[in-house]
DRENDO-1510 file (C-alpha; in Angstrom, 1 decimal, always signed):
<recs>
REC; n; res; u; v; w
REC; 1; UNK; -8.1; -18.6; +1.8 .
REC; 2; UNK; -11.7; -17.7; +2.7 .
REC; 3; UNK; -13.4; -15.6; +0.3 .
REC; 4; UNK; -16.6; -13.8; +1.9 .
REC; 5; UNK; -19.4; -12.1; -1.0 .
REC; 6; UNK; -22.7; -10.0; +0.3 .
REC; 7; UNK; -25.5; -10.5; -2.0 .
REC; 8; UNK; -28.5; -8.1; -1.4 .
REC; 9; UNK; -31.9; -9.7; -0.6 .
REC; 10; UNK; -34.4; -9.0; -2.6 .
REC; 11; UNK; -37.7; -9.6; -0.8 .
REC; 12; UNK; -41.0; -9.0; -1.8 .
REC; 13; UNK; -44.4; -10.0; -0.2 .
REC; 14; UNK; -47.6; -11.2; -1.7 .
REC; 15; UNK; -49.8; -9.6; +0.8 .
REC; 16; UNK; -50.0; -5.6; +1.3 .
REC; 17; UNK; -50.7; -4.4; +5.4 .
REC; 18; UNK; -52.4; -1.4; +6.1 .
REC; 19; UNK; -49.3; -0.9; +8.5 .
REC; 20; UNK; -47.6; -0.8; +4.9 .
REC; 21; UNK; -49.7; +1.4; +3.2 .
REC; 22; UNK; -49.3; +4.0; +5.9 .
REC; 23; UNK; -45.6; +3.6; +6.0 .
REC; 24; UNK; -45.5; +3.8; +2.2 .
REC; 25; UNK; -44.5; +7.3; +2.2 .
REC; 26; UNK; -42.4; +7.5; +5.1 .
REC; 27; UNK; -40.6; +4.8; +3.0 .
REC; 28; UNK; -40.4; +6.8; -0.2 .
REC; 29; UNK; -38.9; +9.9; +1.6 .
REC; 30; UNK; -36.5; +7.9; +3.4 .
REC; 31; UNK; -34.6; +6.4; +0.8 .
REC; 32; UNK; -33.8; +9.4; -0.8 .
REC; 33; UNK; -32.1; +10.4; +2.3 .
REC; 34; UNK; -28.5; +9.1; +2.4 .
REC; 35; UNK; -25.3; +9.6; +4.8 .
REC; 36; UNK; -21.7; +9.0; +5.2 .
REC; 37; UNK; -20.4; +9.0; +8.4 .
REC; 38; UNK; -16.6; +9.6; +8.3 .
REC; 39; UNK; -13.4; +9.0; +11.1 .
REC; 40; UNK; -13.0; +11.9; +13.4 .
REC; 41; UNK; -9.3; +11.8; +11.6 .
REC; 42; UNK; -7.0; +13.9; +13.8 .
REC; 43; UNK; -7.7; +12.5; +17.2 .
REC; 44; UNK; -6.5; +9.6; +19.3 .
REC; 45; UNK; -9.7; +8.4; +21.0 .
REC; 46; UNK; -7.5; +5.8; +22.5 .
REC; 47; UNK; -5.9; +6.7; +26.0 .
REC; 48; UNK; -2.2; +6.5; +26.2 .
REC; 49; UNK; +0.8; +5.8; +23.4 .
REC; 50; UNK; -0.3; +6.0; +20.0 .
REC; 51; UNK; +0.1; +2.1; +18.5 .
REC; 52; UNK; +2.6; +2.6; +15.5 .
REC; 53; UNK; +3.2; +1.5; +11.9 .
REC; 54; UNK; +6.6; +1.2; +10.3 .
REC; 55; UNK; +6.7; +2.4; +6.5 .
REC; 56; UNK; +10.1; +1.1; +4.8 .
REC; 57; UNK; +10.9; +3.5; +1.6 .
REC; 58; UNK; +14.2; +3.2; -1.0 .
REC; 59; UNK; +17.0; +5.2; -0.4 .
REC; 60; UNK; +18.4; +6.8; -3.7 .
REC; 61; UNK; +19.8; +4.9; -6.4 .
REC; 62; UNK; +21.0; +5.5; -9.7 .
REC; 63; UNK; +18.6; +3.7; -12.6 .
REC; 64; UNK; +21.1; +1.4; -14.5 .
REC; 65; UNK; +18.4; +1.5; -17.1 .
REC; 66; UNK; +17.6; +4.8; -17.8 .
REC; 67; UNK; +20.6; +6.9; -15.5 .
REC; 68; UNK; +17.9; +9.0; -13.7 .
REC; 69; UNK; +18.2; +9.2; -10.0 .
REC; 70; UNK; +15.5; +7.4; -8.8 .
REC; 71; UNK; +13.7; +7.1; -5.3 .
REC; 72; UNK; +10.4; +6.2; -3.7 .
REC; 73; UNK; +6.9; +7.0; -5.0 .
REC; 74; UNK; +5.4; +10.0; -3.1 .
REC; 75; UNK; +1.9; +8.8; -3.3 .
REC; 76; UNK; +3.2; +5.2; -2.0 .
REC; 77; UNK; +4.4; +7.2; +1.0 .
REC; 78; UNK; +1.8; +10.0; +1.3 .
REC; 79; UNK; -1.6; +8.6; +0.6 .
REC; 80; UNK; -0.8; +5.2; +3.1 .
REC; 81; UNK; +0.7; +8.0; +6.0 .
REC; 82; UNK; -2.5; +9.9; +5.2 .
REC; 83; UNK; -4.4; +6.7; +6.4 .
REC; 84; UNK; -2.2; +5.8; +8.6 .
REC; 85; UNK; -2.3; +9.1; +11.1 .
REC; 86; UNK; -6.0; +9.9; +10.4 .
REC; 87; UNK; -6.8; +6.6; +11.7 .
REC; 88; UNK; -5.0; +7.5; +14.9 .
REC; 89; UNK; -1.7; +5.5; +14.6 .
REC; 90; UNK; +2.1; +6.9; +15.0 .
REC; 91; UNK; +3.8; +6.2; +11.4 .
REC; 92; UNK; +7.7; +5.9; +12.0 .
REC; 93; UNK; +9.8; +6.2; +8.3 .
REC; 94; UNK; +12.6; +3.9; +8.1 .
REC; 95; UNK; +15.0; +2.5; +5.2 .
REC; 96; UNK; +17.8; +0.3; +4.9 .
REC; 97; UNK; +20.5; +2.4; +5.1 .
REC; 98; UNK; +18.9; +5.2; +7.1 .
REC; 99; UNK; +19.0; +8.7; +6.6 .
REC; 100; UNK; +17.2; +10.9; +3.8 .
REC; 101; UNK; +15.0; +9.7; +1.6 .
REC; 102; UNK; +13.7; +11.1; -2.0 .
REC; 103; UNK; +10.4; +11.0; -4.1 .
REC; 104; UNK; +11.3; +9.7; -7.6 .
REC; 105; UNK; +10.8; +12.9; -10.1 .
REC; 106; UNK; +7.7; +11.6; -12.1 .
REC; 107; UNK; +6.2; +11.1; -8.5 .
REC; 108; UNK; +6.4; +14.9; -6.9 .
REC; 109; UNK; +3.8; +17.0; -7.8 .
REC; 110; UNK; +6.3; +20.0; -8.4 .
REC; 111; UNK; +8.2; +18.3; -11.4 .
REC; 112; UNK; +8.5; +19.8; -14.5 .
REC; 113; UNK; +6.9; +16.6; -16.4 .
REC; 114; UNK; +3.3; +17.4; -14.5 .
REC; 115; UNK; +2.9; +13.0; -14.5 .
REC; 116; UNK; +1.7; +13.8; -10.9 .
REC; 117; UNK; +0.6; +17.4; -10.7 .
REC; 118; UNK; -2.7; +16.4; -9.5 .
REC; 119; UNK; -1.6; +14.3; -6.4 .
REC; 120; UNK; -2.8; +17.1; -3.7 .
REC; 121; UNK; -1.9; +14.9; -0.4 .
REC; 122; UNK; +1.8; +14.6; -1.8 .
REC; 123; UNK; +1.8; +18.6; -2.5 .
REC; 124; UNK; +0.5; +18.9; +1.3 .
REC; 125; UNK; +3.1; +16.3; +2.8 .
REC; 126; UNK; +5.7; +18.1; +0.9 .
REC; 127; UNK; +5.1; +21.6; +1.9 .
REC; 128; UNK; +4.5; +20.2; +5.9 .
REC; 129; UNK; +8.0; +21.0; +6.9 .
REC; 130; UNK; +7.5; +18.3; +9.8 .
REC; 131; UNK; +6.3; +15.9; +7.8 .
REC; 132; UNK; +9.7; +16.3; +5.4 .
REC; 133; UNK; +11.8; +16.1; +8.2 .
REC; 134; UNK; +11.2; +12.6; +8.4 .
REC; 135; UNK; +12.0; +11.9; +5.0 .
REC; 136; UNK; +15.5; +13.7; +5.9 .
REC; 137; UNK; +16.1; +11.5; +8.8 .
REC; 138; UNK; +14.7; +8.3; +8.3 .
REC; 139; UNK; +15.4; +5.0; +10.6 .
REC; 140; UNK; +18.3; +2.7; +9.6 .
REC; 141; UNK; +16.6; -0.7; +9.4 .
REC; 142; UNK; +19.1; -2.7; +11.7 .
REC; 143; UNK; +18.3; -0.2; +14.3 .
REC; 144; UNK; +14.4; -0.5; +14.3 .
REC; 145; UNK; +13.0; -2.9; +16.7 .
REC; 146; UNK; +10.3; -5.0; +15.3 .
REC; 147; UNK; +8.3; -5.3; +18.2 .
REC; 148; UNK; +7.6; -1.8; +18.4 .
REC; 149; UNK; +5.3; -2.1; +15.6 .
REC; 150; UNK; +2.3; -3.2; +15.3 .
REC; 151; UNK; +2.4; -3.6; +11.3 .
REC; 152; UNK; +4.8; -2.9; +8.3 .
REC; 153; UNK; +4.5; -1.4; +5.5 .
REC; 154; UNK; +7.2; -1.3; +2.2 .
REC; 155; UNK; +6.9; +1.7; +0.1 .
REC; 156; UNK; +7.3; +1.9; -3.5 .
REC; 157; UNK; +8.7; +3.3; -6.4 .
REC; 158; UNK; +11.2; +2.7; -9.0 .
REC; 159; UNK; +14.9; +2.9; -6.6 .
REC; 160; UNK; +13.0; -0.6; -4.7 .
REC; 161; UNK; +13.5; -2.8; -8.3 .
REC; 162; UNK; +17.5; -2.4; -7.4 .
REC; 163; UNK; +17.6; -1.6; -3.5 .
REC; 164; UNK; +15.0; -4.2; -2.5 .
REC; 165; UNK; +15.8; -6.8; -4.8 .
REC; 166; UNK; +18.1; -9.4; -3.3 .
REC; 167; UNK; +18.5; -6.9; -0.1 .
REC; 168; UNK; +18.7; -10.0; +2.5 .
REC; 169; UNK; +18.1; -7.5; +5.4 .
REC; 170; UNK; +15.3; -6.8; +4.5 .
REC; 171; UNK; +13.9; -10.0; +3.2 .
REC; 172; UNK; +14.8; -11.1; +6.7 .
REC; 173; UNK; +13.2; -8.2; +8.9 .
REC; 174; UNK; +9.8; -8.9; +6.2 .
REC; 175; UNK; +9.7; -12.3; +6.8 .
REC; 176; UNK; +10.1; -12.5; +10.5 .
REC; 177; UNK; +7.8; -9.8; +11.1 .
REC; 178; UNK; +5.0; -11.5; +8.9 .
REC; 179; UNK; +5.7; -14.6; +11.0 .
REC; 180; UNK; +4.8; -12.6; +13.8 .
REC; 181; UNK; +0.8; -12.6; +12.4 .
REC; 182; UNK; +1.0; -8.9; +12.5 .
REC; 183; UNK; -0.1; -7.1; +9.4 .
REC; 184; UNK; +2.8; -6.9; +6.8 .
REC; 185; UNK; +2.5; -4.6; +3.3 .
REC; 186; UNK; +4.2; -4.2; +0.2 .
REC; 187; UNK; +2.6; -2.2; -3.0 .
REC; 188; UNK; +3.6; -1.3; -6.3 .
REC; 189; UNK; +7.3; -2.5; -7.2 .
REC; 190; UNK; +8.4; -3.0; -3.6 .
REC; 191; UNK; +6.3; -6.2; -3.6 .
REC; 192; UNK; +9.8; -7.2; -5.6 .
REC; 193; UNK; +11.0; -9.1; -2.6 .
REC; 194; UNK; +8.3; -11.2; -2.3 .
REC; 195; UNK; +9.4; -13.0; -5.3 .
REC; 196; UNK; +12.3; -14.4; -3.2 .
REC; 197; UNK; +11.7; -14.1; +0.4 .
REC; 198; UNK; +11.7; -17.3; +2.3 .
REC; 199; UNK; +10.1; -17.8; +5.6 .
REC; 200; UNK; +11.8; -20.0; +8.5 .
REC; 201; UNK; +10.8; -23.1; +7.1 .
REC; 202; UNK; +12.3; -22.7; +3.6 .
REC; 203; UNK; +9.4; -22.0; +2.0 .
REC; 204; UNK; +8.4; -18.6; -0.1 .
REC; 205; UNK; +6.4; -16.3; +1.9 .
REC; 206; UNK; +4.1; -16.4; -0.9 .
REC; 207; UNK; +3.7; -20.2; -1.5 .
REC; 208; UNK; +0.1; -20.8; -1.8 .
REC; 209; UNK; -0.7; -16.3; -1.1 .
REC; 210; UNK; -2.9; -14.8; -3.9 .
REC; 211; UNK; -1.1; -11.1; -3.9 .
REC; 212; UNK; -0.6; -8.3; -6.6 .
REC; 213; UNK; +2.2; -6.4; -7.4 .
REC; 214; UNK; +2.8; -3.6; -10.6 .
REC; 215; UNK; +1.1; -5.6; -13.9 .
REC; 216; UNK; +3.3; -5.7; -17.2 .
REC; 217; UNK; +0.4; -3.7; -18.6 .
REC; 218; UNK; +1.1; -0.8; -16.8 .
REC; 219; UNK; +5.2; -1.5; -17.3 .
REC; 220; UNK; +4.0; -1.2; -21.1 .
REC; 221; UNK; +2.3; +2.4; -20.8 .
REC; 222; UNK; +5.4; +3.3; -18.6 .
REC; 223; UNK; +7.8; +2.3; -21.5 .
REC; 224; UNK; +5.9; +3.5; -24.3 .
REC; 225; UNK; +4.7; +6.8; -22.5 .
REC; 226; UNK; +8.6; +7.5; -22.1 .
REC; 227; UNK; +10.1; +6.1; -25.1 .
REC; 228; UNK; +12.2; +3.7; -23.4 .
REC; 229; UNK; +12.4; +0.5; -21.1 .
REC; 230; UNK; +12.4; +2.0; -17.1 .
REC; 231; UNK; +12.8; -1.3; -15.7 .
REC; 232; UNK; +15.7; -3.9; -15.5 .
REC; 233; UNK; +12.8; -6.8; -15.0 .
REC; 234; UNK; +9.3; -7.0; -14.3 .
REC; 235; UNK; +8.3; -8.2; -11.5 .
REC; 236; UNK; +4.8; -10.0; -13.2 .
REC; 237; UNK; +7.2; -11.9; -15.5 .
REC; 238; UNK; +9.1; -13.1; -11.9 .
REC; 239; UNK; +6.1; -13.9; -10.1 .
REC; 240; UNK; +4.3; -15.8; -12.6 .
REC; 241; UNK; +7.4; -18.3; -12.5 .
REC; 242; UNK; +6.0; -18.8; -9.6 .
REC; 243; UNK; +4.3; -22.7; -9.3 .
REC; 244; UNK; +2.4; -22.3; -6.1 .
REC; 245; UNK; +1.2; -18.8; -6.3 .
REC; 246; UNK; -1.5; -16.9; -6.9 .
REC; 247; UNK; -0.7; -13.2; -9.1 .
REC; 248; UNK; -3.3; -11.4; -9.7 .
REC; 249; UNK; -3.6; -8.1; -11.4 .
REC; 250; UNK; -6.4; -5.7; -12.1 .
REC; 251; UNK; -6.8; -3.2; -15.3 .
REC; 252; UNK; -4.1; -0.4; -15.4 .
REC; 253; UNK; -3.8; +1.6; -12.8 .
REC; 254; UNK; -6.8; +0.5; -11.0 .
REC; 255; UNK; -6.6; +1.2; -7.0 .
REC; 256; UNK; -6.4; -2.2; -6.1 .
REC; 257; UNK; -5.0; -3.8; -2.8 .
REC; 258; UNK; -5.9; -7.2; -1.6 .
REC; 259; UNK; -5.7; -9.0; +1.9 .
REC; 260; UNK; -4.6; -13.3; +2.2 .
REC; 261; UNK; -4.1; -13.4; +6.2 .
REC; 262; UNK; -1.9; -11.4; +7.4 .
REC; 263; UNK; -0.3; -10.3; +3.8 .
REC; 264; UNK; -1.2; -7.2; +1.9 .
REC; 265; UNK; -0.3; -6.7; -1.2 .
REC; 266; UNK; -1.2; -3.4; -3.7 .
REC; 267; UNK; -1.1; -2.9; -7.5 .
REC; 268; UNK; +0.6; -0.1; -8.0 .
REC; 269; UNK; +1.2; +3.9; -6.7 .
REC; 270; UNK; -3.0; +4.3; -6.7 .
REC; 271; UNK; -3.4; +1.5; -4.5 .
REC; 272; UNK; -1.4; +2.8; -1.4 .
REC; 273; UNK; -4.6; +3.9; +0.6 .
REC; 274; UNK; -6.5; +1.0; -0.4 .
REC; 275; UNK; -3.3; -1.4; +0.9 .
REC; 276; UNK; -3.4; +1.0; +4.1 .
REC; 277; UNK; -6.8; +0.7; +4.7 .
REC; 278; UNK; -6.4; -3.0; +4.7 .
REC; 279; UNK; -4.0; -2.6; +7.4 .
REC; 280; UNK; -6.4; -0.5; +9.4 .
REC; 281; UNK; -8.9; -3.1; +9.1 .
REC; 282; UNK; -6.9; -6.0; +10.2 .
REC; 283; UNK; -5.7; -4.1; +13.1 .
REC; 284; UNK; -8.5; -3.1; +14.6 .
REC; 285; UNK; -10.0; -7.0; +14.1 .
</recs>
């Protein structure tokens, strides 16, 4: 793994120009000025078809745990399309059994509980009626065809912790995709599978990887904020059995997302964008 750091120069001069002088405040004015420069989201400046991303979300499931119906993470789905199509690139919604799709209830921004009230992008892809079509007719996995794609990305949420887990499918379909080179994601509790997918030669797909998945700190706030244990296992406890892998975690809830070739891995529902962007990045290498 190649780790890169940028450390500012701090250079100073022993001698003073009268060149300098007279710059001097031109200087000063200058760097109060400063400017962001941001995507011309919306438009394909590319000519012909749009290059597209698959995003693989839970159907529902039934929480053995706690009995709730559970689903995907809006913002695991929302924020990362957000990305996604502002960036220019087609986003196609599949899951492994195909068909419709649902936000787990702490997750929409219309739930009684107000956990996510303030999530505006998932209250706009909600109320997009085109946009939740697709969560109504999503892709069956064995029909999608991987070399459409030009990067995957698994979506979130609690349903993944019993649908993912041990799905062999989908293992497979990861795994051969990443051995592709192409840019392959997993955030929050879909980075489950990645505890026991194997890649052609036997090996985990995360022997010697340094990824991140949802931290047992933030399974604590979960459990204590609701009174009760959510999840069947923890998927820090599984990874850290681990021997040749690298788990890393940041403070709870932090947007965090890291990249280790062609892997990307985020923390948790805040880090969708930041695992997209990562995405975006490598593509566009």
């Amino acid at each position: 793994m190649v780790i890169l750091a940028l450390i500012g120069l701090n250079v100073s001069s022993c001698q003073t120009t009268s060149d300098e002088l007279k710059t001097d405040k031109t200087d000063k004015m200058e760097s109060s000025i400063k400017e962001i420069v941001g995507h011309a989201y919306g438009h394909n400046e590319q000519s012909g078809a749009k290059k597209k991303i698959l995003m693989i979300a839970s159907n529902p499931a039934v929480s053995k745990q706690t009995g709730w119906p559970i689903g995907c993470w809006a913002a695991e789905l929302t924020h990362p399309y957000k990305e996604f199509t502002e960036a220019g690139f087609e986003v196609v919604i599949a899951s492994p059994q195909g068909g419709k799709i649902e936000f787990d209830a702490y997750s929409d921004p219309r739930d009684e509980s107000k956990w996510s009230a303030g999530d505006l992008i998932s209250m706009g892809f909600i109320n997009t009626p085109e946009l939740m079509q697709q969560t109504e007719t999503t892709v069956k996995l064995s029909e999608v065809n991987p070399d459409d794609f030009q990067a995957v990305f698994l979506v979130g949420g609690q349903a993944p912790m019993y649908t993912f887990k041990g799905n062999q499918e989908l293992m497979d379909f990861f795994a051969n995709f990443y051995e592709t080179g192409k840019p392959s994601a997993a955030v929050c509790h879909s980075t489950t599978i990645l505890t026991d997918t194997k890649l052609s030669n036997g090996d985990l797909l995360v022997k010697g990887k340094t990824w991140t998945g949802f931290a047992n700190s933030e399974e604590d706030i979960a459990d204590q904020a609701l009174g009760q244990k959510i999840q069947p296992y923890r998927i820090e406890d599984n990874a850290r059995k681990i021997a040749e892998t690298n788990f890393v975690v940041k403070p709870p809830f932090t947007p965090y997302a890291i990249k280790d070739g062609n892997l990307i891995t985020g923390q948790q529902q805040n880090s969708g964008a930041a695992a997209a962007q990562l995405v975006i990045e490598a593509l566009n290498e």
